[in-house]
PyMOL Python script that loads the backbone (N, CA, C, O; Angstrom):
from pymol import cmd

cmd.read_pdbstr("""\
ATOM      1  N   UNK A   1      54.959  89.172  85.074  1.00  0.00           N
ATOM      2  CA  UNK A   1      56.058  88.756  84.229  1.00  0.00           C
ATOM      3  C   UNK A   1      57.229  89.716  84.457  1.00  0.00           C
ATOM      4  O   UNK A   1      57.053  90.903  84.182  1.00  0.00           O
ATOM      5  N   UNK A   2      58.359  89.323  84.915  1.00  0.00           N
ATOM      6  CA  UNK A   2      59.355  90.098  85.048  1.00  0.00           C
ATOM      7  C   UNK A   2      60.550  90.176  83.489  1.00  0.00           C
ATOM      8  O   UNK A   2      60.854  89.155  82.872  1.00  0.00           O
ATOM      9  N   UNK A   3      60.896  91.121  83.234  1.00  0.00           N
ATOM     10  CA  UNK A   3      61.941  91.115  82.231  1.00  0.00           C
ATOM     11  C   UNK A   3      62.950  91.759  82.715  1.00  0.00           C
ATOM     12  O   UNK A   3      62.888  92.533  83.670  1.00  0.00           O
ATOM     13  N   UNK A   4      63.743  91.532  82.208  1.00  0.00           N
ATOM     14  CA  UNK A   4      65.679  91.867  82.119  1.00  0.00           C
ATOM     15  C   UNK A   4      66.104  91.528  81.216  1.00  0.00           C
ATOM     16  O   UNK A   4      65.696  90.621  80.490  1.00  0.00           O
ATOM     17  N   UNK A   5      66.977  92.172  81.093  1.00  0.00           N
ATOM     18  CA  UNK A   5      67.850  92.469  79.424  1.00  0.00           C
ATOM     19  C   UNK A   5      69.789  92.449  79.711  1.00  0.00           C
ATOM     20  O   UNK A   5      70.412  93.129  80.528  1.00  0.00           O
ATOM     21  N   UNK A   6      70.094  91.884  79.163  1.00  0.00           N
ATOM     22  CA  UNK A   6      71.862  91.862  79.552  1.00  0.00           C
ATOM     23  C   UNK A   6      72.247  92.360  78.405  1.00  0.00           C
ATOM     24  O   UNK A   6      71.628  92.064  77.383  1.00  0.00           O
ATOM     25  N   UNK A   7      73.496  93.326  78.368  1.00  0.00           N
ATOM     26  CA  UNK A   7      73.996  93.976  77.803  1.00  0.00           C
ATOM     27  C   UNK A   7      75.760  93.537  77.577  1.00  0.00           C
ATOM     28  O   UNK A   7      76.472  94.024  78.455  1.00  0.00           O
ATOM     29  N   UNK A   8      76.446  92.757  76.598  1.00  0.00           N
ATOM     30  CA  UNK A   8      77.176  91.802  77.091  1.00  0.00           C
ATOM     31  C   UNK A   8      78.491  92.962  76.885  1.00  0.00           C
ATOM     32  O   UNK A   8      78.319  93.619  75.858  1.00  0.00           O
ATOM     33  N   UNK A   9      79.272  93.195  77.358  1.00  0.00           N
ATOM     34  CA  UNK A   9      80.694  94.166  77.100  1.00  0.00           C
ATOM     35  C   UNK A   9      81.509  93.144  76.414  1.00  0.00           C
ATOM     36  O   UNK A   9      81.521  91.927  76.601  1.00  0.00           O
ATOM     37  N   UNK A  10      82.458  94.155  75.253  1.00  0.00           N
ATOM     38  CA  UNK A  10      83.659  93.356  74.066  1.00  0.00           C
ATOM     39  C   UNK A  10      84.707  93.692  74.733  1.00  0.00           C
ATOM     40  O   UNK A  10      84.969  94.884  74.889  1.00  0.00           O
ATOM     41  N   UNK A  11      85.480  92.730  75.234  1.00  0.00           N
ATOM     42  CA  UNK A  11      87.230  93.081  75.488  1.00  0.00           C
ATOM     43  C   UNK A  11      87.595  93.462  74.746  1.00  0.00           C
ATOM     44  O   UNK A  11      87.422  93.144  73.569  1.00  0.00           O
ATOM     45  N   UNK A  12      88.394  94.490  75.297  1.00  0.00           N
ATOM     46  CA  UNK A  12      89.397  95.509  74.546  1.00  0.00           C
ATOM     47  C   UNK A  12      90.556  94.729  73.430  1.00  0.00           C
ATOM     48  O   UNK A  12      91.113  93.745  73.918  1.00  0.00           O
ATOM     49  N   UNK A  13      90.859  95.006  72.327  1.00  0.00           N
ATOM     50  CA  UNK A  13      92.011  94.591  72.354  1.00  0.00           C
ATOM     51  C   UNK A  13      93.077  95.370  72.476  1.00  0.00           C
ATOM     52  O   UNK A  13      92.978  96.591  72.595  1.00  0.00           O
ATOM     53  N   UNK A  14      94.342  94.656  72.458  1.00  0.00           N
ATOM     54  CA  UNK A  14      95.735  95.236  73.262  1.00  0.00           C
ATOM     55  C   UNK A  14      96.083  95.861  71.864  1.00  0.00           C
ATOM     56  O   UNK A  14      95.823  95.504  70.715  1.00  0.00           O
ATOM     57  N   UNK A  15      96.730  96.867  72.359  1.00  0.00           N
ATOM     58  CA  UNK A  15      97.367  97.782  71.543  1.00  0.00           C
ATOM     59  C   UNK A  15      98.576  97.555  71.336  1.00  0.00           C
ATOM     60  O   UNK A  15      99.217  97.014  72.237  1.00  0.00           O
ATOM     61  N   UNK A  16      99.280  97.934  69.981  1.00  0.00           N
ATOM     62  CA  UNK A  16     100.572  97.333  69.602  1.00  0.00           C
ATOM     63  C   UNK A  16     101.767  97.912  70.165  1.00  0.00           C
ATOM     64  O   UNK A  16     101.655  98.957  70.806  1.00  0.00           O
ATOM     65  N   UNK A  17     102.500  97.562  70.065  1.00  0.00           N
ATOM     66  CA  UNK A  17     103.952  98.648  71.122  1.00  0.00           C
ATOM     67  C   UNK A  17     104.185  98.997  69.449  1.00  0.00           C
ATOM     68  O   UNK A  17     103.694  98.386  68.500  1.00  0.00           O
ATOM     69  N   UNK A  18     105.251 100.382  69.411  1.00  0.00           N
ATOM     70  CA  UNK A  18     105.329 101.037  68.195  1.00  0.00           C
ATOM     71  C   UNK A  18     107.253 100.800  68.231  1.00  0.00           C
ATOM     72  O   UNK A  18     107.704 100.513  69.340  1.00  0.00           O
ATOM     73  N   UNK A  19     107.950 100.885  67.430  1.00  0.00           N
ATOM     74  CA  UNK A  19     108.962 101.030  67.033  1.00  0.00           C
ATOM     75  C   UNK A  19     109.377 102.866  67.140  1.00  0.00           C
ATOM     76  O   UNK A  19     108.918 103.818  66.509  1.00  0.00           O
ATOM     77  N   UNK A  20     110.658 102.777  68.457  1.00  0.00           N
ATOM     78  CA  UNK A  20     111.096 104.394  68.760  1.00  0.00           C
ATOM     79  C   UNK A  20     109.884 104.917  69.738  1.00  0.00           C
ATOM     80  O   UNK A  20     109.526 106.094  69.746  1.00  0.00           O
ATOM     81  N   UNK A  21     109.507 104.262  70.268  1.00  0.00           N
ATOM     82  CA  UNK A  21     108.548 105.313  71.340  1.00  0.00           C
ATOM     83  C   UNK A  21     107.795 104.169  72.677  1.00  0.00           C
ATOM     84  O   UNK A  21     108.254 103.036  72.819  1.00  0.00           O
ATOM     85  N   UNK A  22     107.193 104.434  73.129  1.00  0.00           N
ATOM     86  CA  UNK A  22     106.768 103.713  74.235  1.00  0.00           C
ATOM     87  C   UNK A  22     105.355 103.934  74.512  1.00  0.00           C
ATOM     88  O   UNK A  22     104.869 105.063  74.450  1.00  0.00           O
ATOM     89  N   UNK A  23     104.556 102.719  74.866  1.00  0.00           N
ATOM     90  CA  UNK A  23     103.217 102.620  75.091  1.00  0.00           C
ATOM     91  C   UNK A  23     102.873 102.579  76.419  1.00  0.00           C
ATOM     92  O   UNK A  23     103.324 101.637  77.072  1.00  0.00           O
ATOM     93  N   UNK A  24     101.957 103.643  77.140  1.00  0.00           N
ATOM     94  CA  UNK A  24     101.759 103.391  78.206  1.00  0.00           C
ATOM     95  C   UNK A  24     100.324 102.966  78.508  1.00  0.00           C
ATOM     96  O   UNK A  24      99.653 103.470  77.607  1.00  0.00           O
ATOM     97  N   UNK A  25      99.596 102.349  79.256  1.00  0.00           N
ATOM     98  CA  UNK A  25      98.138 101.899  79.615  1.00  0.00           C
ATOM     99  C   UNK A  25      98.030 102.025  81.256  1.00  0.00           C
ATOM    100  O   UNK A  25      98.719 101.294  81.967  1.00  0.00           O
ATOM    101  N   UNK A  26      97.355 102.751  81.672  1.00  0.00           N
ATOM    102  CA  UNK A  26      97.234 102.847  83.044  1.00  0.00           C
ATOM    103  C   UNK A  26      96.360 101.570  83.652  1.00  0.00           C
ATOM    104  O   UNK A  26      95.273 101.855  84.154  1.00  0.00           O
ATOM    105  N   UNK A  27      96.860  99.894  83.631  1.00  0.00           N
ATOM    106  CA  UNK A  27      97.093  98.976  83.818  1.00  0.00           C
ATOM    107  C   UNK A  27      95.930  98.230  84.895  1.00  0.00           C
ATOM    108  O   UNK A  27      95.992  97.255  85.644  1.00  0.00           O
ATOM    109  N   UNK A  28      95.273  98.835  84.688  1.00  0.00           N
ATOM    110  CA  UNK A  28      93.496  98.226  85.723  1.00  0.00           C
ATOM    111  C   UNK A  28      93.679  97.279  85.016  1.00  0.00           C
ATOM    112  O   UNK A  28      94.095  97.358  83.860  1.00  0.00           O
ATOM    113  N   UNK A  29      93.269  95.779  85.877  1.00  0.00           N
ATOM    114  CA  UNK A  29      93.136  94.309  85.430  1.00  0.00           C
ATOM    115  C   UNK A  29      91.607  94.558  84.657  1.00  0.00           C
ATOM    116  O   UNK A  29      90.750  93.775  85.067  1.00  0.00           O
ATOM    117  N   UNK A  30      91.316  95.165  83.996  1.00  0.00           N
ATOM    118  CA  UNK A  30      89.884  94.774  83.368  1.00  0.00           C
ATOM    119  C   UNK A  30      89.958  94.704  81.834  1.00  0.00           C
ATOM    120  O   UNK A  30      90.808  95.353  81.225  1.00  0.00           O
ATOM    121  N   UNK A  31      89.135  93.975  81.258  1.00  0.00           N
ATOM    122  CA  UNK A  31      89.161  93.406  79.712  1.00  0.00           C
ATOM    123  C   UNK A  31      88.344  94.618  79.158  1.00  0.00           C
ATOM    124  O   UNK A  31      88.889  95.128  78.179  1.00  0.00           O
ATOM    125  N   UNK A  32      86.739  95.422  79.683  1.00  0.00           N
ATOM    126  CA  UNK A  32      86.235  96.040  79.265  1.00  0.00           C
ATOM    127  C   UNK A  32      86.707  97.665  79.121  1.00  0.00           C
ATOM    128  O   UNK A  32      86.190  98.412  78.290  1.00  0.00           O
ATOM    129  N   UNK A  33      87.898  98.144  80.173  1.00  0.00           N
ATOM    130  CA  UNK A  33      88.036  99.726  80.311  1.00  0.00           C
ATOM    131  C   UNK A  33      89.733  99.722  80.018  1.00  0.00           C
ATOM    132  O   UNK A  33      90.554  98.878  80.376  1.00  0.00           O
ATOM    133  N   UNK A  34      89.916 100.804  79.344  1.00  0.00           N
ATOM    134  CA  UNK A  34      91.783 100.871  79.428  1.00  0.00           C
ATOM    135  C   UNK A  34      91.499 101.984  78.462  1.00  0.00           C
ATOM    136  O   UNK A  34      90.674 102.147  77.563  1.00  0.00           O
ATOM    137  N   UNK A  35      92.593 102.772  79.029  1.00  0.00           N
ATOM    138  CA  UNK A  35      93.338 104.117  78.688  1.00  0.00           C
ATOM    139  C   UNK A  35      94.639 103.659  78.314  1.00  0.00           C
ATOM    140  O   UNK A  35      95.340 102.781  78.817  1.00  0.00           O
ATOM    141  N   UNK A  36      94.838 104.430  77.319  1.00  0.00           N
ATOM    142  CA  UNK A  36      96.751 103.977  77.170  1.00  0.00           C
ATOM    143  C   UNK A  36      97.173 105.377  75.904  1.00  0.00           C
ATOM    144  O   UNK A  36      96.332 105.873  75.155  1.00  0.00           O
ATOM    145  N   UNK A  37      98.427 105.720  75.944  1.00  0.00           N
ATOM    146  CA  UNK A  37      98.979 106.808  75.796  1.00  0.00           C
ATOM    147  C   UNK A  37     100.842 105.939  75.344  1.00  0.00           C
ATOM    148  O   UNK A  37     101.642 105.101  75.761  1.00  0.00           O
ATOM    149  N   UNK A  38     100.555 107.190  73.944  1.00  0.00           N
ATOM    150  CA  UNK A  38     101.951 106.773  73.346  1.00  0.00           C
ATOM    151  C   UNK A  38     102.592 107.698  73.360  1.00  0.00           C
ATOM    152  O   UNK A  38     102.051 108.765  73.072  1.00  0.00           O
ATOM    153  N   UNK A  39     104.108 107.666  73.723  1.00  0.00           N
ATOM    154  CA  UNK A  39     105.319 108.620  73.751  1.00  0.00           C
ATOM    155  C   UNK A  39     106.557 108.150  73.029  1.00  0.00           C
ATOM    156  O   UNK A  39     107.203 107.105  73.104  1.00  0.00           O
ATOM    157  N   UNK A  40     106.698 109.333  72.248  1.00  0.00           N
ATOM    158  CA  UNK A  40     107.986 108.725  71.365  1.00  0.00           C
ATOM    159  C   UNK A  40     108.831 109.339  72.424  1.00  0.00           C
ATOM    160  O   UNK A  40     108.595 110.210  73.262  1.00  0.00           O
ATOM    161  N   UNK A  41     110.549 108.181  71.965  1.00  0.00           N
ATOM    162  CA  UNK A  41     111.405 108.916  72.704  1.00  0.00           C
ATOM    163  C   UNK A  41     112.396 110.240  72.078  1.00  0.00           C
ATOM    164  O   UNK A  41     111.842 110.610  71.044  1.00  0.00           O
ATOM    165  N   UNK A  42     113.372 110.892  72.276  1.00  0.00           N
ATOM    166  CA  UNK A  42     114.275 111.580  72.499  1.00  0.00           C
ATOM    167  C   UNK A  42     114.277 111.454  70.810  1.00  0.00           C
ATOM    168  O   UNK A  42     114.443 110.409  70.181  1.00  0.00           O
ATOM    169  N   UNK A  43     114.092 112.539  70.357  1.00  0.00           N
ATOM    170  CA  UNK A  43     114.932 112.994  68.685  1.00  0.00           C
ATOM    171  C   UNK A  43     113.960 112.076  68.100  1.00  0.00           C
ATOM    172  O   UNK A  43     114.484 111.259  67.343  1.00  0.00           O
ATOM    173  N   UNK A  44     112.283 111.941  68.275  1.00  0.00           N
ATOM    174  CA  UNK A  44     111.412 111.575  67.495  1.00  0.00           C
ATOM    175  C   UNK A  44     109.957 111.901  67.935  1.00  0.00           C
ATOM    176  O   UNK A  44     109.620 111.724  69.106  1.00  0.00           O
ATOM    177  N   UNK A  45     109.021 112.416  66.922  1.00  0.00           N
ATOM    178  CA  UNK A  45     107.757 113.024  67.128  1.00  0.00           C
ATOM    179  C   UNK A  45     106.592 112.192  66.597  1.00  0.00           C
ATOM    180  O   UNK A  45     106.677 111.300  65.753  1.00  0.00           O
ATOM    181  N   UNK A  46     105.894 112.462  66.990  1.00  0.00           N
ATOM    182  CA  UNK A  46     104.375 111.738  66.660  1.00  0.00           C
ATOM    183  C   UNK A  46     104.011 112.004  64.826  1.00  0.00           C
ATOM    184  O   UNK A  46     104.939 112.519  64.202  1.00  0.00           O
ATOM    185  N   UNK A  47     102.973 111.732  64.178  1.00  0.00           N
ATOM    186  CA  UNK A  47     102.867 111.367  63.508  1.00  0.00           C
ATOM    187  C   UNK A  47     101.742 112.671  62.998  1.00  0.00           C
ATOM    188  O   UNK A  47     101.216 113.303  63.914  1.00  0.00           O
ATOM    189  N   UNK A  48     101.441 112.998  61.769  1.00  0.00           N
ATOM    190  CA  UNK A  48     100.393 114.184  61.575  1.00  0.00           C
ATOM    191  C   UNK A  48      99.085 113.267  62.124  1.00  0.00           C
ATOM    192  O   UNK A  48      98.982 112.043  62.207  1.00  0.00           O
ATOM    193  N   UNK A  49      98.148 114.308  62.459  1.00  0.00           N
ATOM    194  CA  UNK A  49      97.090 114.122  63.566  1.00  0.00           C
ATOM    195  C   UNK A  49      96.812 113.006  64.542  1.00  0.00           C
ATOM    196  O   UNK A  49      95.815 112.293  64.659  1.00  0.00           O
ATOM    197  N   UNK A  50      98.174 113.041  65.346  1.00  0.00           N
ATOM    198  CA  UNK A  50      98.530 112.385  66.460  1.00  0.00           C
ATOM    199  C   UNK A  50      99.459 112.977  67.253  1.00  0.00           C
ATOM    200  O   UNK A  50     100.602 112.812  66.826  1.00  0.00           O
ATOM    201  N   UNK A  51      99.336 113.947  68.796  1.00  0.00           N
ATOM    202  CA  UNK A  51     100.300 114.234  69.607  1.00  0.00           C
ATOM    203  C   UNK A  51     100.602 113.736  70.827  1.00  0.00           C
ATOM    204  O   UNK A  51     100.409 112.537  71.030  1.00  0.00           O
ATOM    205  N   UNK A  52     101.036 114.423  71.668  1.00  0.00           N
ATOM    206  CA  UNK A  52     101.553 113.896  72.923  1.00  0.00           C
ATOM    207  C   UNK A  52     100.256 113.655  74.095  1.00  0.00           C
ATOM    208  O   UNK A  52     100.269 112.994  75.134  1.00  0.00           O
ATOM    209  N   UNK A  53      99.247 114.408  73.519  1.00  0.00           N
ATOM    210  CA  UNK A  53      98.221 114.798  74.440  1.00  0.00           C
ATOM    211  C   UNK A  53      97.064 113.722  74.117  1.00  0.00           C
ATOM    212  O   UNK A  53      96.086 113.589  74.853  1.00  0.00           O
ATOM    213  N   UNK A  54      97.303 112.848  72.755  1.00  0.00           N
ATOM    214  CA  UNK A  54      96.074 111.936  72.473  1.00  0.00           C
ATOM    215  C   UNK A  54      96.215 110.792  73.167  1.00  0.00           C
ATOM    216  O   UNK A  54      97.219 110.080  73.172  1.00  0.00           O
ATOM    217  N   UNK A  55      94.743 110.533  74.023  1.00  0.00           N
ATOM    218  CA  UNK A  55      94.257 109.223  74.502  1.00  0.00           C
ATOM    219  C   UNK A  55      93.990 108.278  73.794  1.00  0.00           C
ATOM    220  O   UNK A  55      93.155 108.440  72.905  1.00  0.00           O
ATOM    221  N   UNK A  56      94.498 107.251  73.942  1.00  0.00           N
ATOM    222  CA  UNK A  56      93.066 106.082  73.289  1.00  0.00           C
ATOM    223  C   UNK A  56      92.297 105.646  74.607  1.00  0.00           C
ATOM    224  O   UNK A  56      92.797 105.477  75.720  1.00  0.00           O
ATOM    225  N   UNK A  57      91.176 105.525  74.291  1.00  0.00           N
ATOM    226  CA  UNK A  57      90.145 104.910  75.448  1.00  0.00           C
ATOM    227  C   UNK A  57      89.707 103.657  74.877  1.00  0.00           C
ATOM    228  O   UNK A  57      89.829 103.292  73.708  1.00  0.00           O
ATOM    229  N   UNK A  58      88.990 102.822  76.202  1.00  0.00           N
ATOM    230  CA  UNK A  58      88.309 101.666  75.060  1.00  0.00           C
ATOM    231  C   UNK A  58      87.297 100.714  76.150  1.00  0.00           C
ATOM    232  O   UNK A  58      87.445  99.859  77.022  1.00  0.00           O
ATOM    233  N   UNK A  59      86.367 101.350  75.583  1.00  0.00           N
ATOM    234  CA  UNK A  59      85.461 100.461  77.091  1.00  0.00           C
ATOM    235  C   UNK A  59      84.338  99.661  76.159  1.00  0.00           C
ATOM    236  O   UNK A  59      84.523  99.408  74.968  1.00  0.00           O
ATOM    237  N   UNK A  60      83.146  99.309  76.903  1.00  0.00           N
ATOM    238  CA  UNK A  60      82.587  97.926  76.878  1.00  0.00           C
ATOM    239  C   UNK A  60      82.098  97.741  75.430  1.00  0.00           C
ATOM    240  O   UNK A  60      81.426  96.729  75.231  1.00  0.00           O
ATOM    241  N   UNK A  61      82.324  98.547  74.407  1.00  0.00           N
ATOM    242  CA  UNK A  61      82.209  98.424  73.054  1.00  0.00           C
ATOM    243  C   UNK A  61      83.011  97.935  72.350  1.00  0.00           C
ATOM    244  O   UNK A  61      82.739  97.652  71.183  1.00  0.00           O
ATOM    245  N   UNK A  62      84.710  97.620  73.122  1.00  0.00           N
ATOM    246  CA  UNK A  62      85.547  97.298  72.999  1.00  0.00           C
ATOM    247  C   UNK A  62      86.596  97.844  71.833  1.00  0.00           C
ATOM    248  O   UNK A  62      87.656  97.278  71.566  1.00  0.00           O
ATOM    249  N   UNK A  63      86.121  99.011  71.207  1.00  0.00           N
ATOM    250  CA  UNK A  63      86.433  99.890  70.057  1.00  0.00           C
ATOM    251  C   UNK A  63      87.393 100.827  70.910  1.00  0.00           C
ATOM    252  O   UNK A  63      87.192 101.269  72.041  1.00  0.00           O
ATOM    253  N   UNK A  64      88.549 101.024  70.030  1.00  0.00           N
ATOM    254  CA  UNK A  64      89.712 102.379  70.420  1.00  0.00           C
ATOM    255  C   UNK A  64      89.081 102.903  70.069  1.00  0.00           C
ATOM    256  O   UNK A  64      88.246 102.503  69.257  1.00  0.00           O
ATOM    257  N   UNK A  65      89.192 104.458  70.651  1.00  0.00           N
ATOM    258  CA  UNK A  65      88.692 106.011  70.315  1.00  0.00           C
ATOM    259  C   UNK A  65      90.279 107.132  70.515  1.00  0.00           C
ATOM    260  O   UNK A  65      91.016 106.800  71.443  1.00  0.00           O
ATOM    261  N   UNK A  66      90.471 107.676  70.140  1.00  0.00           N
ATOM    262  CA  UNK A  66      90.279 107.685  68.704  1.00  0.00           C
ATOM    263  C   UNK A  66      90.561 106.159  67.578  1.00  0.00           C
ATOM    264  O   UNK A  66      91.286 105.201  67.848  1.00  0.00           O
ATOM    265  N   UNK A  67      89.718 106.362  66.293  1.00  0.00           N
ATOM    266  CA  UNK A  67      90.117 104.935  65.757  1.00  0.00           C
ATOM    267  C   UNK A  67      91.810 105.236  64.927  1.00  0.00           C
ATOM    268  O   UNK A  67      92.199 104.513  64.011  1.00  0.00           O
ATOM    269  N   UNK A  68      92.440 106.143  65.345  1.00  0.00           N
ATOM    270  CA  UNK A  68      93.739 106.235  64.247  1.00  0.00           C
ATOM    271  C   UNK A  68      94.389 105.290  64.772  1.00  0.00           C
ATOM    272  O   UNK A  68      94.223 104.953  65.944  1.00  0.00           O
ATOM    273  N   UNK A  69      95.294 104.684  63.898  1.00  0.00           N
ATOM    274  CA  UNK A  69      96.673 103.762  64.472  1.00  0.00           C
ATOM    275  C   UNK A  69      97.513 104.639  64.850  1.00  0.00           C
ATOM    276  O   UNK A  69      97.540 105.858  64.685  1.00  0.00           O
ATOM    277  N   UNK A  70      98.292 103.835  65.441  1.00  0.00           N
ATOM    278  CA  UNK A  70     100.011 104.469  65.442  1.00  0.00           C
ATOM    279  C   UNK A  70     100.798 103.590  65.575  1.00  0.00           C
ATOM    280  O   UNK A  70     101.052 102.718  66.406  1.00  0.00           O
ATOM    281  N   UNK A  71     101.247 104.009  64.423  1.00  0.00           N
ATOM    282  CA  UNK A  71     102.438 102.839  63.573  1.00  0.00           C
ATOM    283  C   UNK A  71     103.867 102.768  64.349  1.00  0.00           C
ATOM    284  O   UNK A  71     104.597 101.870  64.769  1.00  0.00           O
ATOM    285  N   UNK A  72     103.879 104.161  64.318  1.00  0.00           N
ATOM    286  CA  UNK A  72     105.486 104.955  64.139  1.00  0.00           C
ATOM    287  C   UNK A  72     105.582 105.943  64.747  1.00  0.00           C
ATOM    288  O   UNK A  72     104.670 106.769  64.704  1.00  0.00           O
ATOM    289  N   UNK A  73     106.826 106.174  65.568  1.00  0.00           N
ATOM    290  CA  UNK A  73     107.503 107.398  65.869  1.00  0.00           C
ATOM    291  C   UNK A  73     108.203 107.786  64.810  1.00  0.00           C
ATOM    292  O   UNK A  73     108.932 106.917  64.334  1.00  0.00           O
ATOM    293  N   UNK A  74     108.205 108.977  64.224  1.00  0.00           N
ATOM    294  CA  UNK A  74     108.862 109.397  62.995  1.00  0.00           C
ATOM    295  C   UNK A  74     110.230 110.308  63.602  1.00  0.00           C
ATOM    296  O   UNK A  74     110.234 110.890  64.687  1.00  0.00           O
ATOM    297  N   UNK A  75     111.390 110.270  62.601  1.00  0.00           N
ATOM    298  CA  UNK A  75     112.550 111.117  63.428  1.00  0.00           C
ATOM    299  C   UNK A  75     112.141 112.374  63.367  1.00  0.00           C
ATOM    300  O   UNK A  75     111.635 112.913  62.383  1.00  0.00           O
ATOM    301  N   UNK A  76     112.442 113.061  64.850  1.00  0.00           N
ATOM    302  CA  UNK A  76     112.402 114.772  64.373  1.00  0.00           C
ATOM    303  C   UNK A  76     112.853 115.171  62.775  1.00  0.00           C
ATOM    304  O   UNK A  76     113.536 114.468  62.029  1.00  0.00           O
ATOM    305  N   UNK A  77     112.159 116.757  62.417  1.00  0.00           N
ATOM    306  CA  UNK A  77     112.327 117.417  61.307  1.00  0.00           C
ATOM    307  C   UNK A  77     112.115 116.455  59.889  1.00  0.00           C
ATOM    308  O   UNK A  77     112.539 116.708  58.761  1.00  0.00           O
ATOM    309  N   UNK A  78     111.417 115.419  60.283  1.00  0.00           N
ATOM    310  CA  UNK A  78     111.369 114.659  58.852  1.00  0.00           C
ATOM    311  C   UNK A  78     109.491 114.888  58.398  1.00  0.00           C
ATOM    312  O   UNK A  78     108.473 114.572  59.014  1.00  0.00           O
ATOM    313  N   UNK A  79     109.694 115.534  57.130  1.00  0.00           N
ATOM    314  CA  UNK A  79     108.738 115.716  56.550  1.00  0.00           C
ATOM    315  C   UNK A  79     107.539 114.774  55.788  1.00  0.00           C
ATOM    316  O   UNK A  79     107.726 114.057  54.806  1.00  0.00           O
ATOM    317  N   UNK A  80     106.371 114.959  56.450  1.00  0.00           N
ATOM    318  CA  UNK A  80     105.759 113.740  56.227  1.00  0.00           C
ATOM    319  C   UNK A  80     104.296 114.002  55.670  1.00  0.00           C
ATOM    320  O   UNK A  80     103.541 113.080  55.363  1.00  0.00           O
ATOM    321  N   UNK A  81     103.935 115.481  55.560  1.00  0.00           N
ATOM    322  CA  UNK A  81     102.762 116.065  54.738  1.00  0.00           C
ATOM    323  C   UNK A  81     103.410 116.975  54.264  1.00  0.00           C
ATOM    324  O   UNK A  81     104.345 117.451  54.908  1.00  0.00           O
ATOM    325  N   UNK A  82     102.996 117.555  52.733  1.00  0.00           N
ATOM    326  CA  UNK A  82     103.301 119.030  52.607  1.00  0.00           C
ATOM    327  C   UNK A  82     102.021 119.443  51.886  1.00  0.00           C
ATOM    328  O   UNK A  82     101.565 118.642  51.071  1.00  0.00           O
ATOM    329  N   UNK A  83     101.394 120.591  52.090  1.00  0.00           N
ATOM    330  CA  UNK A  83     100.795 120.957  51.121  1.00  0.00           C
ATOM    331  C   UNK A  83     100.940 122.193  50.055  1.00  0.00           C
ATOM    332  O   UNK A  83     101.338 123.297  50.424  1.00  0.00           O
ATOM    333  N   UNK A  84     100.585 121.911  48.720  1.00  0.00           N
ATOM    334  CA  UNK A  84     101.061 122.872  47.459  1.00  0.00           C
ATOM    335  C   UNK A  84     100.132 124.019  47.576  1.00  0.00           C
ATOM    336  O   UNK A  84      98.926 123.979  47.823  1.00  0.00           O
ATOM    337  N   UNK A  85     100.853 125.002  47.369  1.00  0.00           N
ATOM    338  CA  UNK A  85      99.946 125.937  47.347  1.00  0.00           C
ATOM    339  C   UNK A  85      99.617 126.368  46.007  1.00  0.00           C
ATOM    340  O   UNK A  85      98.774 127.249  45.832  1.00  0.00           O
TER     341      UNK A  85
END
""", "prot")
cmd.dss("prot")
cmd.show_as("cartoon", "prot")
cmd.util.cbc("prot")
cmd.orient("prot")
């Protein structure tokens, strides 16, 4: 008796373009693997625990990693956590 087992992969879904910044995906035709990387532009910064250096990945589980969104490029110097001491 022979067995085999299939393991079925979830397409990715597409990631949203953000308002003030730009989405990049290093653009392999495949539904199961994609990298993609957000850059705000000129006189706007990322968001608290989100920088220039975070990936999203997303392979045959079809889940982003990290799971944070990103909504928004926020304008430089605009305050968006504080904590009280």
């Amino acid at each position: 008796m022979r067995m085999s087992s299939r393991i079925a992969a979830h397409p990715c879904k597409q990631l949203q373009s953000i308002p003030n910044g730009i989405l990049a995906c290093n653009g392999w035709e495949t539904d199961f693997y994609n990298i993609c990387k957000y850059y705000c532009l000129t006189n706007y910064t990322y968001p608290v625990g989100l920088s220039a250096d975070t990936m999203f990945v997303c392979g045959a589980s079809g889940n982003w990693l990290p799971s944070a969104t990103f909504e928004r490029c926020i304008p430089s110097g605009t305050i968006t956590h504080c904590n009280v001491l």
